[in-house]
BAVOGU-108212 format. One record per atom (N, C-alpha, C, O): residue number from 1; residue in three letters; y, z, x. Coordinates in steps of 0.001 Angstrom, whole numbers, plus 500000, padded with zeros to 6 digits. Layout:
<sites>
num;residuo;c2;c3;c1
NUM;ALA;Y;Z;X
...
</sites>
This chain:
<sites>
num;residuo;c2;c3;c1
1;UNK;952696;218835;771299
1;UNK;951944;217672;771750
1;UNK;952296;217302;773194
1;UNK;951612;216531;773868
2;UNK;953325;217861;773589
2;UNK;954009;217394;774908
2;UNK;954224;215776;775143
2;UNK;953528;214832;774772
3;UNK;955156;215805;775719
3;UNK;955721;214015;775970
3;UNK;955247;213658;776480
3;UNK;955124;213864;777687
4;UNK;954415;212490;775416
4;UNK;953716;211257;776241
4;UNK;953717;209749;775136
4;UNK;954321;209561;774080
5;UNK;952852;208921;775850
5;UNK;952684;208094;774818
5;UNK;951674;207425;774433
5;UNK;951071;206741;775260
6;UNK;951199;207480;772884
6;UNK;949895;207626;772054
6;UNK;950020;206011;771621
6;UNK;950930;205329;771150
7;UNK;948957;205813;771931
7;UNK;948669;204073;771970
7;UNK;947681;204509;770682
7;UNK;946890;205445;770804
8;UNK;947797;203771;769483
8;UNK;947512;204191;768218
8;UNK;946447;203224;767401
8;UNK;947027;202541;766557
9;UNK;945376;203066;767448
9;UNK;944659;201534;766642
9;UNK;944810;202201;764803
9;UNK;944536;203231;764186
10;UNK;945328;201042;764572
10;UNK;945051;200719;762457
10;UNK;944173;199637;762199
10;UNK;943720;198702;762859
11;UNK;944080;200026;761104
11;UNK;943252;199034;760415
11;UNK;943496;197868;760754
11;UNK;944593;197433;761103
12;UNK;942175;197106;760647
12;UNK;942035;195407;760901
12;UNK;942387;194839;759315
12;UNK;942893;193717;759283
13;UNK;942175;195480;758090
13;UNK;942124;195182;757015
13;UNK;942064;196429;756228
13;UNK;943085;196982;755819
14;UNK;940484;197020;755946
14;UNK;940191;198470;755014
14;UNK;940765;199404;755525
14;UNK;940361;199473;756686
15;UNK;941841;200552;755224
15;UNK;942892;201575;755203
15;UNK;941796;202722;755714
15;UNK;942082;203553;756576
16;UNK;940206;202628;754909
16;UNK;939576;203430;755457
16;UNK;938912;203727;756652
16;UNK;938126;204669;756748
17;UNK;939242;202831;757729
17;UNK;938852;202248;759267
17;UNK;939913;203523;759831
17;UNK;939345;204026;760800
18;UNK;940883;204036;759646
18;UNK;941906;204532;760558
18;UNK;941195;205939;760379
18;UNK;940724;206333;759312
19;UNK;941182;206725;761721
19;UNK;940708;208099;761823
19;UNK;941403;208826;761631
19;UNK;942607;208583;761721
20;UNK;941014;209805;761349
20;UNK;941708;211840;760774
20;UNK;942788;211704;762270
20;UNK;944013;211824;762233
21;UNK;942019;211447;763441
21;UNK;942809;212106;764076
21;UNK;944210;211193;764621
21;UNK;945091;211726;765296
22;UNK;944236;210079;764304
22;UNK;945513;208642;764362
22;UNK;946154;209476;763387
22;UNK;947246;209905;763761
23;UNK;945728;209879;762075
23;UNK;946657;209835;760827
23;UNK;947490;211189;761563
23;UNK;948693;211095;761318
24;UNK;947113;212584;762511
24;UNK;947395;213652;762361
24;UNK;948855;213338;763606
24;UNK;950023;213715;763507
25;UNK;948261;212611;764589
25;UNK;949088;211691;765682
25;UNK;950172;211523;764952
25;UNK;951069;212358;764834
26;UNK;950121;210148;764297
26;UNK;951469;209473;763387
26;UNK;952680;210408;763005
26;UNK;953894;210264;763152
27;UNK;951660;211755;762282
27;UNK;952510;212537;761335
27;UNK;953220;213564;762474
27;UNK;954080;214339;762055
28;UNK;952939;213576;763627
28;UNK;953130;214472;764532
28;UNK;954300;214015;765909
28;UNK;954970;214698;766683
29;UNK;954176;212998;765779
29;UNK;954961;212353;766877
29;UNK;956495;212276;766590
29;UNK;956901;212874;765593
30;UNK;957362;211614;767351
30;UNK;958952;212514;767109
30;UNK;959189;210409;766740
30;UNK;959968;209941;765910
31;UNK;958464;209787;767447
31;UNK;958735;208141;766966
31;UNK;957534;207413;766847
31;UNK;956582;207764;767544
32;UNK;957442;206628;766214
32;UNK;956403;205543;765751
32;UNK;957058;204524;766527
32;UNK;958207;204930;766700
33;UNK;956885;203233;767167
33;UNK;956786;202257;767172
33;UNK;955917;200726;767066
33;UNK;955137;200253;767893
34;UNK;956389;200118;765653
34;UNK;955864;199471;764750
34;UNK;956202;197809;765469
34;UNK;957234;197384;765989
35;UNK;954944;197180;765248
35;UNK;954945;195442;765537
35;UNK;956045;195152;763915
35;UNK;957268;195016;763939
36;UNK;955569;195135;763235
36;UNK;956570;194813;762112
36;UNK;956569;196090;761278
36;UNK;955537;196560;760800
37;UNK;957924;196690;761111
37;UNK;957881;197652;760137
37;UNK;957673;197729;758742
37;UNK;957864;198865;758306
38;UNK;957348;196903;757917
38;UNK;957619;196249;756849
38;UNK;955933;196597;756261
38;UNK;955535;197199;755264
39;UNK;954946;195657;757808
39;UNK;953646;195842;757413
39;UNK;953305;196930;757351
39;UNK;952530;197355;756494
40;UNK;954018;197854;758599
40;UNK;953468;199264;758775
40;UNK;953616;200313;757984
40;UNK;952922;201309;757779
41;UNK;954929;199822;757450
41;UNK;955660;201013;756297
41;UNK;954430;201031;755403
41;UNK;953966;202163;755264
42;UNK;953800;200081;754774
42;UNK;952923;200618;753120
42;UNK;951778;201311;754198
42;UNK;951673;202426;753687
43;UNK;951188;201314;754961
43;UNK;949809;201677;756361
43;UNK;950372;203337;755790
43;UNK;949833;204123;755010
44;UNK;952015;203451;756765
44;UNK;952233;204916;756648
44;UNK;952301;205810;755462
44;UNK;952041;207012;755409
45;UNK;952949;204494;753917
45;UNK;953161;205201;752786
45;UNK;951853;205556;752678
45;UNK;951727;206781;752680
46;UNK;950892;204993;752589
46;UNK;949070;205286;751977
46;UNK;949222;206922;752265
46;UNK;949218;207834;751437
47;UNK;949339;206979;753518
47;UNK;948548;207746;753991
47;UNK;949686;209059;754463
47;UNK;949430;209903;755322
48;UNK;951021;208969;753638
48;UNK;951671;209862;752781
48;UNK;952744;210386;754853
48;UNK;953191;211521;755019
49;UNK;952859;209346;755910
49;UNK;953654;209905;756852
49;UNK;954829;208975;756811
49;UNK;955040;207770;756674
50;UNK;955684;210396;757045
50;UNK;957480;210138;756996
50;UNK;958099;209965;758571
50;UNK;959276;210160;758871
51;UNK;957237;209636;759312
51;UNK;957686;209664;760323
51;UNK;958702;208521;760707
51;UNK;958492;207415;760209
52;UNK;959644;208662;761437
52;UNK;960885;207467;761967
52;UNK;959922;206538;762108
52;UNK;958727;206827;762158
53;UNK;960377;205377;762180
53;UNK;959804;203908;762510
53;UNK;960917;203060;763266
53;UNK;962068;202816;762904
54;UNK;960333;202733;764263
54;UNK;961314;201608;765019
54;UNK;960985;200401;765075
54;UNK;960293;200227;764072
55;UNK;961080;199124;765830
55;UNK;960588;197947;765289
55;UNK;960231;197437;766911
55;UNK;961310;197307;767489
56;UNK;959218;197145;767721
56;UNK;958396;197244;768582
56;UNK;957556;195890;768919
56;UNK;956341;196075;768856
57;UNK;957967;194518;769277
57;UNK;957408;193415;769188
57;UNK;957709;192432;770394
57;UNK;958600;192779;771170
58;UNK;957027;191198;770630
58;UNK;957378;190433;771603
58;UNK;958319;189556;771634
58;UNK;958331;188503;772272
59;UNK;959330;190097;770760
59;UNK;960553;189403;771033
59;UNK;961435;190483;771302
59;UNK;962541;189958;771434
60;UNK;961531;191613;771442
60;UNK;962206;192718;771972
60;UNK;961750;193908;773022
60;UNK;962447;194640;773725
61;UNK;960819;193856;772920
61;UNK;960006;194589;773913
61;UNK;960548;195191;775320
61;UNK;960775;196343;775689
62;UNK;960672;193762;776028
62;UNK;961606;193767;777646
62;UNK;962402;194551;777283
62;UNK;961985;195693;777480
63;UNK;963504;194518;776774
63;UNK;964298;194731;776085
63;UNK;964339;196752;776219
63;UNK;965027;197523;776888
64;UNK;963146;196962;775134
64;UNK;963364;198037;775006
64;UNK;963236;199039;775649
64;UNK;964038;199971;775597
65;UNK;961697;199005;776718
65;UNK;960991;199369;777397
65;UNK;961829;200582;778166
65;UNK;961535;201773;778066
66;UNK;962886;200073;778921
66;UNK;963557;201367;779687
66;UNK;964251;202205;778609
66;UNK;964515;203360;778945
67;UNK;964577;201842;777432
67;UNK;965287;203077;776558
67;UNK;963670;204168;775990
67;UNK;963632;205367;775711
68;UNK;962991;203548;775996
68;UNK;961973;204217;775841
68;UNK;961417;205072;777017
68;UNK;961348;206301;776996
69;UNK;961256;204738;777448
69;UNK;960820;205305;779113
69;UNK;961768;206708;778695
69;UNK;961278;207803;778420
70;UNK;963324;206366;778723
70;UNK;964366;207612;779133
70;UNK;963378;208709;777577
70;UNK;962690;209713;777759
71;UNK;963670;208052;776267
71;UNK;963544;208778;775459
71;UNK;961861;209879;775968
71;UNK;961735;211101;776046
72;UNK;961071;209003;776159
72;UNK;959720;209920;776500
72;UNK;960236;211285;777697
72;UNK;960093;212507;777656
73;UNK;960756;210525;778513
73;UNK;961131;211303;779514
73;UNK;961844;212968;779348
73;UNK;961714;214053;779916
74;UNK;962818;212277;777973
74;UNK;963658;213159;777807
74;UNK;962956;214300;776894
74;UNK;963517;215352;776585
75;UNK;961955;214020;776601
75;UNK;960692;215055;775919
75;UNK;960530;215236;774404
75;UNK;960357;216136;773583
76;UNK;960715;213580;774484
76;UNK;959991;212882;773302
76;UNK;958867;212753;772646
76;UNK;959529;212506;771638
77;UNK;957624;212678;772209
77;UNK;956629;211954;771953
77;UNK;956680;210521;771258
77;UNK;957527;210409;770371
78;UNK;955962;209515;771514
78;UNK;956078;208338;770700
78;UNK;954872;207435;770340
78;UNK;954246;207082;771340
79;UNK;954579;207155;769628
79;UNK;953168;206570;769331
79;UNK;953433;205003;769065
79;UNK;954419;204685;768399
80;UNK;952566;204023;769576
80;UNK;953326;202681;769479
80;UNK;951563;202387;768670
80;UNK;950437;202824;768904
81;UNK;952058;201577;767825
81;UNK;950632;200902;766695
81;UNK;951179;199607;766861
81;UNK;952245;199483;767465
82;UNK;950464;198436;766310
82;UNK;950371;197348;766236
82;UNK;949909;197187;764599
82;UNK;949238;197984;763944
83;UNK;950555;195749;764114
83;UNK;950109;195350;762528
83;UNK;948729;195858;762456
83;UNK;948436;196861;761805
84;UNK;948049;195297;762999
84;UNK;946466;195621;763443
84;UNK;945556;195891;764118
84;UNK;945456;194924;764874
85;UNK;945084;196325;764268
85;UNK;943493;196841;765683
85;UNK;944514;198019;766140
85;UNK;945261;198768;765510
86;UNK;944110;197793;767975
86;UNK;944537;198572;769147
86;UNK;945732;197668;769822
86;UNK;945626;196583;770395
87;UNK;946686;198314;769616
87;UNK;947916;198106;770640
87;UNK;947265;197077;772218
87;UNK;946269;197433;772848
88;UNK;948026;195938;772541
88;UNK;948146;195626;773661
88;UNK;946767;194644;773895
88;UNK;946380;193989;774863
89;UNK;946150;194903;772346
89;UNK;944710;193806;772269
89;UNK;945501;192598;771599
89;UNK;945381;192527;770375
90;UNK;946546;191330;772424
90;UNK;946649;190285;771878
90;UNK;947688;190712;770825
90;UNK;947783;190265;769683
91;UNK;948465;191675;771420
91;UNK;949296;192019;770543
91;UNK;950580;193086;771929
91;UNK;950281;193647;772984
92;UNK;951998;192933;771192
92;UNK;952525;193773;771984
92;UNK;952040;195648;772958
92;UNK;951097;196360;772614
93;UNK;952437;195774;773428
93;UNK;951852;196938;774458
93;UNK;951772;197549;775594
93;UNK;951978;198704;775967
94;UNK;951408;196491;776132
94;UNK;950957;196274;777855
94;UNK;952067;196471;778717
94;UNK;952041;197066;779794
95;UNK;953146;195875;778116
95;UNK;954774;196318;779154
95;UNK;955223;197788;779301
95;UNK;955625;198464;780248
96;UNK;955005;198003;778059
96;UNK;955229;199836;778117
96;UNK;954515;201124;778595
96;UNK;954825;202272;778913
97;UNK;952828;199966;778429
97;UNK;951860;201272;779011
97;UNK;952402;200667;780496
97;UNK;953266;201520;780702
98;UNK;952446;200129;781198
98;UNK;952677;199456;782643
98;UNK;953658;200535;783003
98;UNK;953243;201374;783803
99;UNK;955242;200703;782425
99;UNK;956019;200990;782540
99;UNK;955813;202395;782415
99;UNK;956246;203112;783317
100;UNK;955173;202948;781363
100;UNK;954921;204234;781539
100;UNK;953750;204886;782676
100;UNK;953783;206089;782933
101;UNK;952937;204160;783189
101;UNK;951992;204294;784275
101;UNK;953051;204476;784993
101;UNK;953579;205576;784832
102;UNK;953590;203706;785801
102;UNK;954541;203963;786978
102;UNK;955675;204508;786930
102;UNK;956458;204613;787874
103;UNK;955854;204948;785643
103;UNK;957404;206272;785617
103;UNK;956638;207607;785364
103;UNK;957191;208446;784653
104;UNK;954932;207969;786096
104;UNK;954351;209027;785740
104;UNK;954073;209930;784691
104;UNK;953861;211143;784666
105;UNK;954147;208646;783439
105;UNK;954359;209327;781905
105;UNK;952502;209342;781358
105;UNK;951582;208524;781321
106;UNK;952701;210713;781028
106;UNK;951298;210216;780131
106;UNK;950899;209312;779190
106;UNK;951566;209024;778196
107;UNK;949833;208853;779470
107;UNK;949287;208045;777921
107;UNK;948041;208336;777622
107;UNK;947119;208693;778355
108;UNK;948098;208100;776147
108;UNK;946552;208559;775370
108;UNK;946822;207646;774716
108;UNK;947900;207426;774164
109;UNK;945376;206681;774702
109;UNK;944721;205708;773623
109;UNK;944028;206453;772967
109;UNK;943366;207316;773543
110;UNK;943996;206308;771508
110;UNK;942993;206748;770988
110;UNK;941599;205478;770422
110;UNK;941755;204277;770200
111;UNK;940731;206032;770357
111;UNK;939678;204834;769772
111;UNK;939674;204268;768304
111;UNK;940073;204972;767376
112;UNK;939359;203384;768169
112;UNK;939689;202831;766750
112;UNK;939571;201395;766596
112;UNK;938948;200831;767496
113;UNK;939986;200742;765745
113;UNK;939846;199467;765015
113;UNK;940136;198288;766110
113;UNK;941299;198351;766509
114;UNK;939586;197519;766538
114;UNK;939276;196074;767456
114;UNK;938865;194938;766793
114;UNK;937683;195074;766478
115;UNK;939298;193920;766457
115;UNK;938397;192819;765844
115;UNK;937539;192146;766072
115;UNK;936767;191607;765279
116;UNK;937578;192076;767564
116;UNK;936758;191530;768300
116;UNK;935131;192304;768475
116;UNK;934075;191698;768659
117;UNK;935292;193615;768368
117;UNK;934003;193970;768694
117;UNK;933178;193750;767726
117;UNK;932090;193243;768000
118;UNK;933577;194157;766066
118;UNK;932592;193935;765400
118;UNK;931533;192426;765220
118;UNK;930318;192268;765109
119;UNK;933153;191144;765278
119;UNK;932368;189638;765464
119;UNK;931484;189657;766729
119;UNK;930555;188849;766724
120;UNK;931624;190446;767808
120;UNK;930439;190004;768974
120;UNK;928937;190522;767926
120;UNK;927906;189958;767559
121;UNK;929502;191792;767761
121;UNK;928536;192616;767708
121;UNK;927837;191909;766143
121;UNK;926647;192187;765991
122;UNK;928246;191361;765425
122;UNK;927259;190941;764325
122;UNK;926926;189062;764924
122;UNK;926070;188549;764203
123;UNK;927208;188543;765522
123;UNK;927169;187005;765866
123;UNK;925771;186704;766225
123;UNK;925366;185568;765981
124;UNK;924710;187845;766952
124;UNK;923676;187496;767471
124;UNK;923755;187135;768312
124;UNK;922740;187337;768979
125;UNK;924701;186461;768943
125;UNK;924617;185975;770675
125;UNK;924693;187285;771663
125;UNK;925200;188363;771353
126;UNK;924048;186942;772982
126;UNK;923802;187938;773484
126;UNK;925959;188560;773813
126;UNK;927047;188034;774049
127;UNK;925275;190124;773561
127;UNK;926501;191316;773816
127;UNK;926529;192356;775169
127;UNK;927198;193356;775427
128;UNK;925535;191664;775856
128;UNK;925601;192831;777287
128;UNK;926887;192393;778562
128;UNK;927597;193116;779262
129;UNK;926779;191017;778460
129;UNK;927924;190611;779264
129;UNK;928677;189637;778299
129;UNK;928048;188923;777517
130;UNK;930007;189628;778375
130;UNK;931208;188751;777673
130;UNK;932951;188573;778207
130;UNK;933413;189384;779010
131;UNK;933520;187808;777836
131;UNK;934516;187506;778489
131;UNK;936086;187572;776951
131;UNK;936357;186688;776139
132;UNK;936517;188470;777066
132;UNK;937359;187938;776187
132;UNK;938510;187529;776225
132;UNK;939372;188138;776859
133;UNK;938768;186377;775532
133;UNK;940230;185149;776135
133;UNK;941331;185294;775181
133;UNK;942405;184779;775492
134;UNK;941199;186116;773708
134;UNK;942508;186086;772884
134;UNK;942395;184418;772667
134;UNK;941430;183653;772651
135;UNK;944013;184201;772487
135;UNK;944304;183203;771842
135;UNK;944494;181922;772923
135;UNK;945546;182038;773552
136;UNK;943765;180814;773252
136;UNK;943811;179830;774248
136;UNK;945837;179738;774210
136;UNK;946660;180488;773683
137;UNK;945936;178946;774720
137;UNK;947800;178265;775289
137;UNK;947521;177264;774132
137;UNK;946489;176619;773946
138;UNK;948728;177273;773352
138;UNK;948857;176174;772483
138;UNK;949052;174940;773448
138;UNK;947949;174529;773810
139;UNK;949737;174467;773797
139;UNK;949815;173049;774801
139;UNK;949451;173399;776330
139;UNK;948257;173485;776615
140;UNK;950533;173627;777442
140;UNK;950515;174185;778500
140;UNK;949838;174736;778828
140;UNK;949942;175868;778355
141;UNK;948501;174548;779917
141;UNK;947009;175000;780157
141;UNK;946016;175758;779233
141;UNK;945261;176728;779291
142;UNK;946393;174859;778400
142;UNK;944948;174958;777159
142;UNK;943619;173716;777840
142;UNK;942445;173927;777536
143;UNK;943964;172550;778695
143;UNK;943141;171546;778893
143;UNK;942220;172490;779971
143;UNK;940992;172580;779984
144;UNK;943200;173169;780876
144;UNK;942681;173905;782352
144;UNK;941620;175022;782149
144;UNK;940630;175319;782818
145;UNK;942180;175582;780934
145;UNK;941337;177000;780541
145;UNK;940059;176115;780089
145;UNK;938934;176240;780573
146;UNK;940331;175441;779342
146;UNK;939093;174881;778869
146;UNK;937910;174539;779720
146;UNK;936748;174947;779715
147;UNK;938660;173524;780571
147;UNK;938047;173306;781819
147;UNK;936792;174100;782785
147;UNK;935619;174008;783147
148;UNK;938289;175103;782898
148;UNK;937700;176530;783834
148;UNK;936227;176812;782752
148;UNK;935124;176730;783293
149;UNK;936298;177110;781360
149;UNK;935345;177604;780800
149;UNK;933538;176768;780234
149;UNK;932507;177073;779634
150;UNK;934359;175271;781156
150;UNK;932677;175198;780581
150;UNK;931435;175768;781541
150;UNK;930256;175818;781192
151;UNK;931884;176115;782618
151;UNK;930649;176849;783627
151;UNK;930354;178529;783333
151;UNK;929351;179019;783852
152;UNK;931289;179428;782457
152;UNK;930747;180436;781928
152;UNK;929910;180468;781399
152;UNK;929768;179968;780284
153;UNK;928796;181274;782241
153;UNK;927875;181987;781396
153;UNK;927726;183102;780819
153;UNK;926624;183634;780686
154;UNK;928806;183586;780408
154;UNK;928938;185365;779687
154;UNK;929388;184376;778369
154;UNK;929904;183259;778398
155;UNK;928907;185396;776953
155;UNK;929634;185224;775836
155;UNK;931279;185672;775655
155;UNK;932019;186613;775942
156;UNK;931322;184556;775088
156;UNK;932831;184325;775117
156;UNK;933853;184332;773542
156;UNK;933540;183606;772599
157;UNK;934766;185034;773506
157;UNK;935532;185612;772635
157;UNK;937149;184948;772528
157;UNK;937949;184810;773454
158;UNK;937307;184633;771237
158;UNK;938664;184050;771006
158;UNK;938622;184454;769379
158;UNK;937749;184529;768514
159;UNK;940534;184741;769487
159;UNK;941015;184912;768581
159;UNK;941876;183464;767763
159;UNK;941883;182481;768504
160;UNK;942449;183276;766618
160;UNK;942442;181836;766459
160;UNK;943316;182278;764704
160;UNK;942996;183176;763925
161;UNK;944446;181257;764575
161;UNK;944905;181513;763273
161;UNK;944086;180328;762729
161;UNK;943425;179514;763374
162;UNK;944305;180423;761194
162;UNK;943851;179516;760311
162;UNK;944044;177990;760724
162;UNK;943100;177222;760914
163;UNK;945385;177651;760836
163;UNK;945713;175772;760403
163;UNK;945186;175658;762346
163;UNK;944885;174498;762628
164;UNK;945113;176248;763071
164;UNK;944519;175987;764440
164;UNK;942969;176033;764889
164;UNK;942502;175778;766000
165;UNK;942161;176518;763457
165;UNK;940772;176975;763523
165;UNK;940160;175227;763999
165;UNK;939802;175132;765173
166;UNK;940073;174149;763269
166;UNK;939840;172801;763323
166;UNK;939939;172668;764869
166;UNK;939199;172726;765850
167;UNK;940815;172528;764665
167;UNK;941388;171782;766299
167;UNK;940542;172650;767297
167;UNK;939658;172191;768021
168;UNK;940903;173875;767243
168;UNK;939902;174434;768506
168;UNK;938412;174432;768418
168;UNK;937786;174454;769478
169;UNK;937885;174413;767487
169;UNK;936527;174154;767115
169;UNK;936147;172902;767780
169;UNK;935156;172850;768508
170;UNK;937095;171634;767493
170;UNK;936688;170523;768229
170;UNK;937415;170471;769358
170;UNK;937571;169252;769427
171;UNK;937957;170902;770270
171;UNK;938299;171414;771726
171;UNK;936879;171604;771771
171;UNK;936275;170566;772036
172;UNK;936066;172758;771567
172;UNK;934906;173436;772059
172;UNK;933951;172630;771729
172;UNK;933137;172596;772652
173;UNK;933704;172089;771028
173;UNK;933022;170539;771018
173;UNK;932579;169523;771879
173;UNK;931543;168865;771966
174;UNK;933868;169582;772624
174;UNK;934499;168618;773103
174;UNK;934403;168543;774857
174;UNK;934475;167615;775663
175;UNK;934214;169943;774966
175;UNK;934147;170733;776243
175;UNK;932673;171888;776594
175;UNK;932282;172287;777691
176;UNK;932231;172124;775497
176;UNK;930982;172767;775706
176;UNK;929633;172115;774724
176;UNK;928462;172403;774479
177;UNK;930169;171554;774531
177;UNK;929094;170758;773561
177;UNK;928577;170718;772075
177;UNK;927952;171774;771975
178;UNK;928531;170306;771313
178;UNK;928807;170064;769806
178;UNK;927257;170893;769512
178;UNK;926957;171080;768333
179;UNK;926319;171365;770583
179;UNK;925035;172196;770362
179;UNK;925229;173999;770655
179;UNK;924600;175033;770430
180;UNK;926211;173672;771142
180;UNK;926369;175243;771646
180;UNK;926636;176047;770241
180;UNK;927081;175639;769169
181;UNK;926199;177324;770650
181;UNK;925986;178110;769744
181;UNK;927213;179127;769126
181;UNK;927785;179797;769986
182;UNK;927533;179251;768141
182;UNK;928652;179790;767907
182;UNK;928530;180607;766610
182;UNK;927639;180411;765783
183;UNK;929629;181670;766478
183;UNK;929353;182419;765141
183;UNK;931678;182388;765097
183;UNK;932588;182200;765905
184;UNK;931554;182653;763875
184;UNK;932901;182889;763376
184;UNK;933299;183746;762409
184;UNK;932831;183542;761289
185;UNK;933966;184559;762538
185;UNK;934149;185416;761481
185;UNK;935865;185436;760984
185;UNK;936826;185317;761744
186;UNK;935898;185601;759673
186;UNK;937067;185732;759227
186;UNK;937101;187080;758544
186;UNK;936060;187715;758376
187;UNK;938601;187651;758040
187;UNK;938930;188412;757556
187;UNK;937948;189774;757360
187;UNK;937603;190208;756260
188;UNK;937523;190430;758834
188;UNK;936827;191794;758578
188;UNK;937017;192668;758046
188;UNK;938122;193131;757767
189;UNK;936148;193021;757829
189;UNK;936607;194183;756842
189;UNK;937317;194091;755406
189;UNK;937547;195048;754666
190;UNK;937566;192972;755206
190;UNK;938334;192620;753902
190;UNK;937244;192114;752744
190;UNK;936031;191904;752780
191;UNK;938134;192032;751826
191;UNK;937138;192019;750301
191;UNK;936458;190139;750870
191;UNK;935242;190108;750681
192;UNK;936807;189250;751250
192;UNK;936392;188276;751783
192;UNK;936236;187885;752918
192;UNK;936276;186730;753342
193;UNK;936013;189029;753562
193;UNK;935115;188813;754784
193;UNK;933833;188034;755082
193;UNK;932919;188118;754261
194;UNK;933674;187273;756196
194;UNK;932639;185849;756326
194;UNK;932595;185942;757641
194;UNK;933453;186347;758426
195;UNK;931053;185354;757903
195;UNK;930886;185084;759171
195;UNK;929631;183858;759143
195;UNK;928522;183903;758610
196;UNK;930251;182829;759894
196;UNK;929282;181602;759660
196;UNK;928889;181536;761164
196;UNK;929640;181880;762077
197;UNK;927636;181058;761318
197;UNK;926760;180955;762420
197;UNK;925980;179555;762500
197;UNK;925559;178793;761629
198;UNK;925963;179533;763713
198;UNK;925214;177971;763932
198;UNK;925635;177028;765131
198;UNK;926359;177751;765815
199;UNK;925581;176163;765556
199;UNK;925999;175021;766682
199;UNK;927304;174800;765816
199;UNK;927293;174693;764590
200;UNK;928786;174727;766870
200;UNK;929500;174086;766745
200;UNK;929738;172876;765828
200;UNK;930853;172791;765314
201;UNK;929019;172135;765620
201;UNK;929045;170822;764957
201;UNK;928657;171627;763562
201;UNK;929235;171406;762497
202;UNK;928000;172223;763663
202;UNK;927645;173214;762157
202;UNK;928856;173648;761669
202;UNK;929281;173391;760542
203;UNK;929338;174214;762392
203;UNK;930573;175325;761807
203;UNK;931942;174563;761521
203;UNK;932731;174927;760649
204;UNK;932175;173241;762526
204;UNK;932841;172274;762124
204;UNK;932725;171728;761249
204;UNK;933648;170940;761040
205;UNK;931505;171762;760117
205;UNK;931546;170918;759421
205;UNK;931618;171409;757944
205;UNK;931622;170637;756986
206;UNK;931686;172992;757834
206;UNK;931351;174020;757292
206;UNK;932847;173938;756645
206;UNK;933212;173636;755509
207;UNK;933652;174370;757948
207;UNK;935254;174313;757476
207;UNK;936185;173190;757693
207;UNK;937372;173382;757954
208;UNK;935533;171746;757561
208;UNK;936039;170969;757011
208;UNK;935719;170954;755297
208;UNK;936547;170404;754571
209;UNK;934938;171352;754918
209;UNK;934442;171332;753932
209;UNK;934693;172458;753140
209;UNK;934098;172399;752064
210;UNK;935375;173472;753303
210;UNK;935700;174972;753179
210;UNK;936877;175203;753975
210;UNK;936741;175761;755064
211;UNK;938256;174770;753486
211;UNK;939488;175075;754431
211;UNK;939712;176640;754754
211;UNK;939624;177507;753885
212;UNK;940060;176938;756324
212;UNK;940138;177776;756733
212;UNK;941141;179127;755969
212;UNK;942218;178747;755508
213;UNK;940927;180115;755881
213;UNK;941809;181000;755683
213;UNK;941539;181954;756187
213;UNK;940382;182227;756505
214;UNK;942721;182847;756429
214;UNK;942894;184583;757356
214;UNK;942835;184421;758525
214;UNK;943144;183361;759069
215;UNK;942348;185641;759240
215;UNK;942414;185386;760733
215;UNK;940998;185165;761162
215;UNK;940030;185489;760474
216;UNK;940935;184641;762242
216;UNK;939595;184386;763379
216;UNK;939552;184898;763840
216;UNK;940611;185370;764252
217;UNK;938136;185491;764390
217;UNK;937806;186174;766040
217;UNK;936360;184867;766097
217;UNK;935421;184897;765302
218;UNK;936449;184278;766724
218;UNK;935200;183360;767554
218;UNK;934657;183273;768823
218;UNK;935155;182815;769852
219;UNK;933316;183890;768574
219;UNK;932120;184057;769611
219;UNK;931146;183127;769398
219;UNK;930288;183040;768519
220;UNK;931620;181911;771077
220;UNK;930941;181383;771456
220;UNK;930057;181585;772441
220;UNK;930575;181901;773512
221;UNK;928799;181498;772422
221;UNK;927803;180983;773475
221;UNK;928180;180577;774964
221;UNK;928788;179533;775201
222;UNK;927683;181686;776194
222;UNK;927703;181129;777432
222;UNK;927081;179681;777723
222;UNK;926420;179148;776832
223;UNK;927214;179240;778554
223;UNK;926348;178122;779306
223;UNK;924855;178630;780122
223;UNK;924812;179366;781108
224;UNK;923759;178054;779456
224;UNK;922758;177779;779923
224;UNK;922729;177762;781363
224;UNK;921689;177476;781956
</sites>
């Protein structure tokens, strides 16, 4: 395979989302590095690879980055996955591909599982131009971003846990208008997968009435 490093997407949820050629990667590489090993371990048991597992997250990362670097260097291979989707989407990544860009190390992404694309892509709001923001700032320039965003006119993308779904719903309310158009989807790909559509004030009122569960991806409506 020669030393490099394989940026790896898994499943968002269904086991059957991950491709022939991720599974042949995994089983082939000399290290895995896992956001939580725990989640990843049953991902690898399924699908029957014994490969080492290390533990790969944003509380160690800095951290690891130059022992990794040496190990690739030293003519390693290593494949870094995330709990879910694509590596470095709102999830650890980005320090190591950085780090490996400028220590002249190869990298290969492979294509695969995103959460975000499927909610644009079923929401109905227009998908030719969009902006995607991940998860707003819990306190500390969450007012500013907001701010900045009521003059976008590209469709716009956020990720969002459950007990925070409320609150940001009425942020966006609050800041783009209780008419603007919005779709939400929870848990893709999963046996309770949902996607509710309608004006803000709709969807607010949907999951007050229907408490939130799983994860969010929410595509809102540019500005007129």
């Amino acid at each position: 395979m020669g030393s490099k490093l394989y940026l790896v997407p898994t499943p968002i949820g269904n086991l059957e989302d991950i491709t022939l050629r991720a599974i042949r990667v995994l089983k082939e590489v000399d290290l895995i590095l896992a956001e939580d090993t725990r989640t990843s371990g049953k991902l690898l048991k399924h699908f029957e690879i014994s490969t080492h597992m290390q533990s790969h997250h944003m509380h160690n990362e800095h951290r690891m980055v130059e022992r990794i670097i040496e190990r690739i260097k030293n003519g390693e291979t290593v494949a870094l996955i995330s709990d879910a989707g694509t590596p470095a989407i709102s999830d650890p990544g980005f320090l190591l591909t950085r780090a490996c860009v400028e220590s002249g190390i190869e990298i290969e992404c492979l294509p695969g599982a995103t959460a975000f694309v499927p909610a644009l892509v079923n929401s109905g709001l227009p998908n030719d131009k969009f902006i995607f923001e991940g998860f707003l700032p819990v306190k500390k320039g969450r007012q500013t971003r907001l701010t900045f965003l009521t003059e976008e006119t590209r469709t716009m993308i956020f990720y969002e846990s459950p007990h925070k779904l409320l609150k940001t719903l009425t942020n966006f309310a609050e800041y783009f208008g209780a008419n603007r158009p919005i779709s939400v989807s929870r848990e893709l790909t999963k046996l309770y997968e949902e996607t509710v559509r309608g004006s803000i004030a709709e969807v607010i009122e949907h999951f007050t009435i229907k408490a939130p569960k799983g994860e969010f991806v929410i595509v809102v409506g540019g500005k007129k």
